[in-house]
N, C-alpha and C positions, 0 to 999 in steps of 0.2 A: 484440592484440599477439602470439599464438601463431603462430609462421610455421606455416605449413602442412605444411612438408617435416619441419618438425621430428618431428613423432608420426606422420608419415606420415597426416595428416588429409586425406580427399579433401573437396570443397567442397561434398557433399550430406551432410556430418557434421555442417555449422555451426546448422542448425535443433537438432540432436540435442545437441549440447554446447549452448547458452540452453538448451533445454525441458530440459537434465537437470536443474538447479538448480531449476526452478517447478513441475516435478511432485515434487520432491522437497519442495519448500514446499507444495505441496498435500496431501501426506502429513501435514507439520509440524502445518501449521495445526488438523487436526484432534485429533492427538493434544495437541499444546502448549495447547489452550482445554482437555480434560480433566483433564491434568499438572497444571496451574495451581488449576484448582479443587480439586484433590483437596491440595494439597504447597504453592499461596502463591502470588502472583506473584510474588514478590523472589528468592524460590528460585529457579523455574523459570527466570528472567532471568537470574542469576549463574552457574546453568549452561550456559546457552546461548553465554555469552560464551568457557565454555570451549570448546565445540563449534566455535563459530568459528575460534577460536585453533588447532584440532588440524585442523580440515577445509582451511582455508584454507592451511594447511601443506604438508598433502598433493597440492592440487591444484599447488602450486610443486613439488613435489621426481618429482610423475608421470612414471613413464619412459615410457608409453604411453598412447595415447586411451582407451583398456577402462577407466584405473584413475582417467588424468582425468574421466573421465565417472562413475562410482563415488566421489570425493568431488566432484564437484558436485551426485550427487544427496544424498549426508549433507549438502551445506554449505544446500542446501534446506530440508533439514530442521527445522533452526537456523534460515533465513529465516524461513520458514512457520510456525512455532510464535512467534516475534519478534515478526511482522509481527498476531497475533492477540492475544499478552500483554501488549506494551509498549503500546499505546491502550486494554485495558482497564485496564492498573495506573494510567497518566495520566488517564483517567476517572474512576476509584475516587477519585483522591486529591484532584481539584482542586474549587476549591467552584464553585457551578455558576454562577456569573456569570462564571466563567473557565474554565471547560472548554473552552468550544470552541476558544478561543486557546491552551491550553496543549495539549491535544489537537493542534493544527495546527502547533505549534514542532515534532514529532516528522516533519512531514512536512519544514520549513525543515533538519532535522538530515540528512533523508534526501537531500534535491536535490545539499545541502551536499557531501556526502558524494561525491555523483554528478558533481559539478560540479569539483571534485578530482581524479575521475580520469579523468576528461573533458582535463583538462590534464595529468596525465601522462601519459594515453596520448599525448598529441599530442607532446608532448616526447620522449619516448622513441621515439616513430614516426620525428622528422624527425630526431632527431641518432642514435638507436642502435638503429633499426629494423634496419641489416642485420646484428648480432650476434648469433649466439644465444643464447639462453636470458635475452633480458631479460626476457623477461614473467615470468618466476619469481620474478625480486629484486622489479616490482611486485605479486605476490600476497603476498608475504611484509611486503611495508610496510602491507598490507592488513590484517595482522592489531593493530598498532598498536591502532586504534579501541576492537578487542574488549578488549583489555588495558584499557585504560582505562573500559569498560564494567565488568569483571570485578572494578577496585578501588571504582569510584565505588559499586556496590551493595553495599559490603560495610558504606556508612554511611547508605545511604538504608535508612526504614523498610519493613514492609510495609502493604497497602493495607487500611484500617480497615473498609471492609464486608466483604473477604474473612476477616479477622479476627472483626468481629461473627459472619458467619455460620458459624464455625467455633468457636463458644462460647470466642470470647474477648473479650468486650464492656468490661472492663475496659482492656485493653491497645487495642481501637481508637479508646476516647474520650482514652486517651493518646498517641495519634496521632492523632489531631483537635485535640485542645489545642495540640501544637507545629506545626500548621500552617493555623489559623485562629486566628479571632478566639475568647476565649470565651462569648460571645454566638451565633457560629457554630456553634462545635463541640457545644454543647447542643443547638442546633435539626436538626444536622444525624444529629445520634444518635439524635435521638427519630424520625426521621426513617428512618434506618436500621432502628431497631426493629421499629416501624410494616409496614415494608416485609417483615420477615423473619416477623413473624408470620403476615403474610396470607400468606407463602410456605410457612407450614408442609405445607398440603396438598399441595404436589408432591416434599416429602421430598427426597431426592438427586438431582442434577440426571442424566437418563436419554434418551433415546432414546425411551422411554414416554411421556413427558411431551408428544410431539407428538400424542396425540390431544386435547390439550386443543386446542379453537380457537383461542382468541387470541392459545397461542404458535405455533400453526404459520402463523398472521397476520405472526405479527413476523420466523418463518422466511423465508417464503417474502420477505419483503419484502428481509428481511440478504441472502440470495442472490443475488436480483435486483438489490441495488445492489453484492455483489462483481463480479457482472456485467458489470456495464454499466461499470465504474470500466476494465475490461480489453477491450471490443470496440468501445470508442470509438478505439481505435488509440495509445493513449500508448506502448505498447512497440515497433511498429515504429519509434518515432521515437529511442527510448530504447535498440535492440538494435543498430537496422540504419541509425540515421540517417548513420556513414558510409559504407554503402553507399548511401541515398538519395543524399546529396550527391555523393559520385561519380560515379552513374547520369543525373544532372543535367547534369552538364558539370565539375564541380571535379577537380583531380586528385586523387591519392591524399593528400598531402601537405596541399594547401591544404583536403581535405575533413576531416582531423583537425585541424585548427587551426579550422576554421568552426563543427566539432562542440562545440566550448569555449563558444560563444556558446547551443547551446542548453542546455549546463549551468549557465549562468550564469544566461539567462533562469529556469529554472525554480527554482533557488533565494532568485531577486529575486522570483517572482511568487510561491512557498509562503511567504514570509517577509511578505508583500501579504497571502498569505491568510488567515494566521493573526492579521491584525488587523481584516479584514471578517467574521471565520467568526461572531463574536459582535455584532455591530453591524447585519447584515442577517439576515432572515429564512432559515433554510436551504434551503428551497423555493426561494425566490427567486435567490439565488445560484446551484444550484446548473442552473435551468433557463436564466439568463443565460449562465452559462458552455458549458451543455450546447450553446445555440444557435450557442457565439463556435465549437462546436469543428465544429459541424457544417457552419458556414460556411467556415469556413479550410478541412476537407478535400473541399467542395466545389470551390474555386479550385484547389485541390493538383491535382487530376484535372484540370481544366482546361488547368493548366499543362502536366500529363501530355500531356494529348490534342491541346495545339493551339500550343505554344512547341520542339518536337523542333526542335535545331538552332540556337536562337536564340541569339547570345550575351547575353542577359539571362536564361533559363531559370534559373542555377547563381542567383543573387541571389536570385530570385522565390520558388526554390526554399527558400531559407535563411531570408528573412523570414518565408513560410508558415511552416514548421518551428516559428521563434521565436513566430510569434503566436497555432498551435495549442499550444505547449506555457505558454504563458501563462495562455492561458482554463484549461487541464488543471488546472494546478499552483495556479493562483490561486482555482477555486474546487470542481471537480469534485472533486479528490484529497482536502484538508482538510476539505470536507461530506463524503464516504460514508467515511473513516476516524471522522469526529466521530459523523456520525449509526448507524455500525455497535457503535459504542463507548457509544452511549446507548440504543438499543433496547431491548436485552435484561435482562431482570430479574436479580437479581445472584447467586442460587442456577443459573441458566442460562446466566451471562456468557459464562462459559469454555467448554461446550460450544454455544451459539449463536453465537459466535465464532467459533470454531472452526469449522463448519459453513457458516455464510456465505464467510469468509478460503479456506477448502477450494474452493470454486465460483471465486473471485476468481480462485486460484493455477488454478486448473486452465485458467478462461480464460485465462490468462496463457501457459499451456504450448503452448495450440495457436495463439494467435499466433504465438508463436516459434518455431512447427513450422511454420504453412501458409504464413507471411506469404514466407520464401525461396521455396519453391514453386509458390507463385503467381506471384512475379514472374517465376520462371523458365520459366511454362505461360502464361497469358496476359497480362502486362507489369505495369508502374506503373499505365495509367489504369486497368486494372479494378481491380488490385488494392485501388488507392486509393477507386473508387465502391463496393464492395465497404462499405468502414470508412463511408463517406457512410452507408448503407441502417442500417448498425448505430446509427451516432448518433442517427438519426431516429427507431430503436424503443428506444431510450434516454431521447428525450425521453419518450413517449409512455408508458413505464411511469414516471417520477418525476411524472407531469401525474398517475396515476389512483391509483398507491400510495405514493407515499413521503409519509409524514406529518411536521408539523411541531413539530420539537422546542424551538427558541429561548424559554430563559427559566423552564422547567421541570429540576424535579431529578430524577435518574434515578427516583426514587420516584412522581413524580408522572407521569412517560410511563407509567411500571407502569403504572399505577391508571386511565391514559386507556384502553391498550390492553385490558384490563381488563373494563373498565363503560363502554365507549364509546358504548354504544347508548342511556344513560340519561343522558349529556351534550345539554344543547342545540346543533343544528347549527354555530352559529357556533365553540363551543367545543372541539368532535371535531379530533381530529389527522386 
């Protein structure tokens, strides 16, 4: 919604304004999984809401691109530490026959969210696009949310294993009793216990600790699924989808009105997901999904390569769009936020989080930096076979690494990743 004359922005800036904000989350992520561990999650979350509040401020009131580019990389910040705390604190707290589902309501909040201004932008494009300085009044309604983020944790507790592991065992079996059953919250402390004992050996959670094997097992695996969540091409569709649709045949108008449909889709299909994430195998879901995305942007190129000119291309185009971000949203997104959120052993959470979410953002930044680029050097069909080849080595790494967590409590993946080699075949993650 930023006219372009306004900050005097030339049109090889626009990679550069997205990528400020997800490198700046790739900074986040890293530091927000150590913050966390070290100060709470509840804390580091109720600060973050301030951060939103004061970033999101300053990218409305920006007299020029230098400074809007400078708080969208602080508003990163905030993304990327968020986008690493808030699925471990929903991990921590939920019991595990509902983790994966409550896990995946955070992704229904996020589409939600998207899908919202998916529609104001539209609205404000077709009735007060040619005014300036609207896109300021919608950053500024933007901070709304964070407000409401900023009171709600001021009555939510904090998360009882990061508590346990901060010698305060007393207060997390008191937050386990208000939010389980007491049959539960017994089993699930002892449970906890258990866990922190055998962690004694790696002390403070460090950087050092990667020469143990079978956490840099679980690193290398968190990485490779921030990965893969970002070169499967959800963000072209999510930065530049009305450019695609443009590019297509829509016009400017009727392409921001179409864009609503794939906000829609995607908070219909994460709200889907979050009630198959716990019902199906994760494995399974997540390589069904892996396949719906790899097909749909096969077709995409197709469309690219062989509909130029047609007038059904702009339809073809939008159904695509809607049906890869279906498969995305529906199973790909809600498995690698669930399964990045159950991995890691809970003295590590916050720094293997963080490390993995860091790779994710960082994929993330050079989408939103190459993907303009590209279209502008060799078109849509490559760029689109380009995402084809990536989904393909996306299946190919969840087929030989991604293990199965469905039905186990974060204590008990511990203990698989662990001693995995002393399980029976069938049994190994």
């Amino acid at each position: 919604m930023i006219q372009k004359d306004e900050l005097n922005i030339p049109a090889s800036a626009e990679g550069v304004i997205a990528g400020a904000l997800t490198l700046g989350a790739a900074v986040g992520a890293v530091t927000g999984g150590k913050l966390s561990d070290k100060y709470g999650r509840k804390k580091i979350i109720t600060n973050l809401a301030l951060i939103f509040i004061i970033t999101t401020i300053g990218c409305a009131v920006s007299p020029t691109l230098g400074v809007l580019i400078f708080f969208r990389f602080l508003l990163g910040l905030a993304v990327g530490a968020a986008s690493v705390v808030v699925p471990t604190f929903l991990a921590e707290m939920a019991p595990t026959h509902k983790r994966g589902r409550i896990v995946a309501q955070n992704e229904v909040m996020i589409t939600g969210g998207q899908f919202l201004a998916f529609t104001m932008n539209a609205i404000l494009g077709t009735t007060m696009g040619h005014v300036p300085g609207v896109w300021r009044w919608m950053l500024v309604l933007a901070t709304l949310p964070a407000v409401i983020l900023w009171f709600g944790m001021l009555i939510v507790p904090d998360s009882p294993r990061w508590l346990a592991a901060n010698d305060s065992e007393s207060k997390a079996f008191d937050v386990l009793k208000t939010i389980r059953t007491p049959e539960e919250a017994e089993d699930d402390m002892e449970k906890i216990k258990i866990s922190l004992k055998s962690e004694k050996e790696l002390d403070k959670a460090s950087y050092k600790d990667l020469k143990i094997p079978w956490v840099r097992k679980i690193l290398f695996i968190g990485i490779g699924l921030g990965i893969v969540q970002q070169i499967v091409g959800i963000n072209i569709m999510m930065y530049y989808g009305t450019t695609i649709l443009e590019k297509s045949g829509f016009s400017r108008n009727a392409a921001l009105m179409a864009n609503i449909a794939n906000g829609l889709t995607s908070t219909v299909a994460a709200f889907f997901g979050m009630f198959i994430v716990n019902r199906f195998k994760r494995r399974s879901v997540f390589l069904t999904t892996l396949a719906g995305t790899t097909t749909t942007m096969i077709l995409i190129t197709l469309v690219n390569a062989f509909m130029k000119g047609n007038p059904l291309m702009p339809y073809a185009t939008i159904a695509l769009t809607i049906t890869f971000l279906a498969f995305f949203q529906g199973g790909i997104s809600p498995i690698t936020w669930t399964l990045l959120s159950e991995i890691f052993p809970v003295r590590l959470r916050g720094l293997g989080m963080g490390m993995a979410t860091f790779f994710l953002w960082i994929g993330n930044f050079f989408v939103a930096i190459i993907f303009p680029w590209l279209v502008a050097n060799v078109g849509m069909t490559y760029s689109f076979l380009l995402f084809v080849i990536f989904n393909v080595i996306s299946i190919v790494f969840v087929i030989f690494f991604v293990p199965e967590t469905q039905g186990k409590s974060l204590e008990e993946i511990e203990l698989d990743f662990k001693f995995n080699d002393h399980f029976k075949k069938e049994d190994r993650i």
